[in-house]
C-alpha positions as CSV (number, residue, x, y, z in Angstrom):
1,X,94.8,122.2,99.1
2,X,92.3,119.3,98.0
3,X,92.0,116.0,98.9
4,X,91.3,112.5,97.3
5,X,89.0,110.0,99.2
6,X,90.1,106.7,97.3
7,X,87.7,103.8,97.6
8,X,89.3,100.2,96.7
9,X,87.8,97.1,96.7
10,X,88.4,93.7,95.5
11,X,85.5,91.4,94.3
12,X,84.6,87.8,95.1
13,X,86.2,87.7,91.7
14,X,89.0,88.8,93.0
15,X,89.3,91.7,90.4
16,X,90.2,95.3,92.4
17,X,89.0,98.6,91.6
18,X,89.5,101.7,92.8
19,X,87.2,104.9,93.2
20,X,88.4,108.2,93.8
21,X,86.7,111.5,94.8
22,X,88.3,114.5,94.8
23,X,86.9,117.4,97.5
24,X,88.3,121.1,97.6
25,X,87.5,120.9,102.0
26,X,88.6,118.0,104.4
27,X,85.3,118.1,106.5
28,X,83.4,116.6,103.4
29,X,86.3,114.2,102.6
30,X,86.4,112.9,106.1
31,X,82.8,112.9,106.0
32,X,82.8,110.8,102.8
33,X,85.8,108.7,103.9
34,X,83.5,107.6,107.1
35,X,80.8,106.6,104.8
36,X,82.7,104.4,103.0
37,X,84.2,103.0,106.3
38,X,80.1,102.7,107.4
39,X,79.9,100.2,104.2
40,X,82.8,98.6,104.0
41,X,82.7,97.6,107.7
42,X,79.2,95.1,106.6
43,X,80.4,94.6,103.5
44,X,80.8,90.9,101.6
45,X,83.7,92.1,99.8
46,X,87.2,90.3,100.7
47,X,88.9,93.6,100.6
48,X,87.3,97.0,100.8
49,X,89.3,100.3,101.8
50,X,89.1,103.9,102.3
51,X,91.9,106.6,102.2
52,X,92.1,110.4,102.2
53,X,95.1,111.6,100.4
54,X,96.4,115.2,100.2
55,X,97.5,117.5,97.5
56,X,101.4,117.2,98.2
57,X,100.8,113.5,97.9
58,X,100.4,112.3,102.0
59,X,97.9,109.8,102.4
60,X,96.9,111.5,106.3
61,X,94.1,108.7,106.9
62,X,93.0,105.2,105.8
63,X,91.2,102.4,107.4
64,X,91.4,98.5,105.7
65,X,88.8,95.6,105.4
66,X,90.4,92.8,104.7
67,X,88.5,89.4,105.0
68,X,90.4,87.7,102.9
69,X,91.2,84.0,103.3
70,X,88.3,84.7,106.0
71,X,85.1,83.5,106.1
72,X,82.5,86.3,105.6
């Protein structure tokens, strides 16, 4: 089994993107997927998330930003 950390964010702009990173053991996805968290959580960005999907397709963990229509 692998798993894919996906990293989305949406600019000021308001143009998304999305980052993913694919790791062969979940102790260095999670540990990537908390990283991510660590930024997003000070980030300026209106929308930043982090995900950890599965092989057969499960998304098994994911944590939103979402400041939008907020003020940062």
């Amino acid at each position: 089994m692998f798993y894919t950390v996906l990293e989305i964010q949406q600019s000021v702009g308001g143009n998304p993107a999305c980052i993913p990173l694919i790791y062969d053991n979940y102790d260095a996805a999670l540990a990537q997927f908390f990283t991510i968290c660590a930024a997003a959580a000070q980030s300026a960005l209106p929308y930043h998330s982090a995900h950890i999907l599965r092989s057969d397709g499960i998304i098994i963990k994911g944590e939103i930003f979402d400041r939008r229509g907020q003020e940062v």
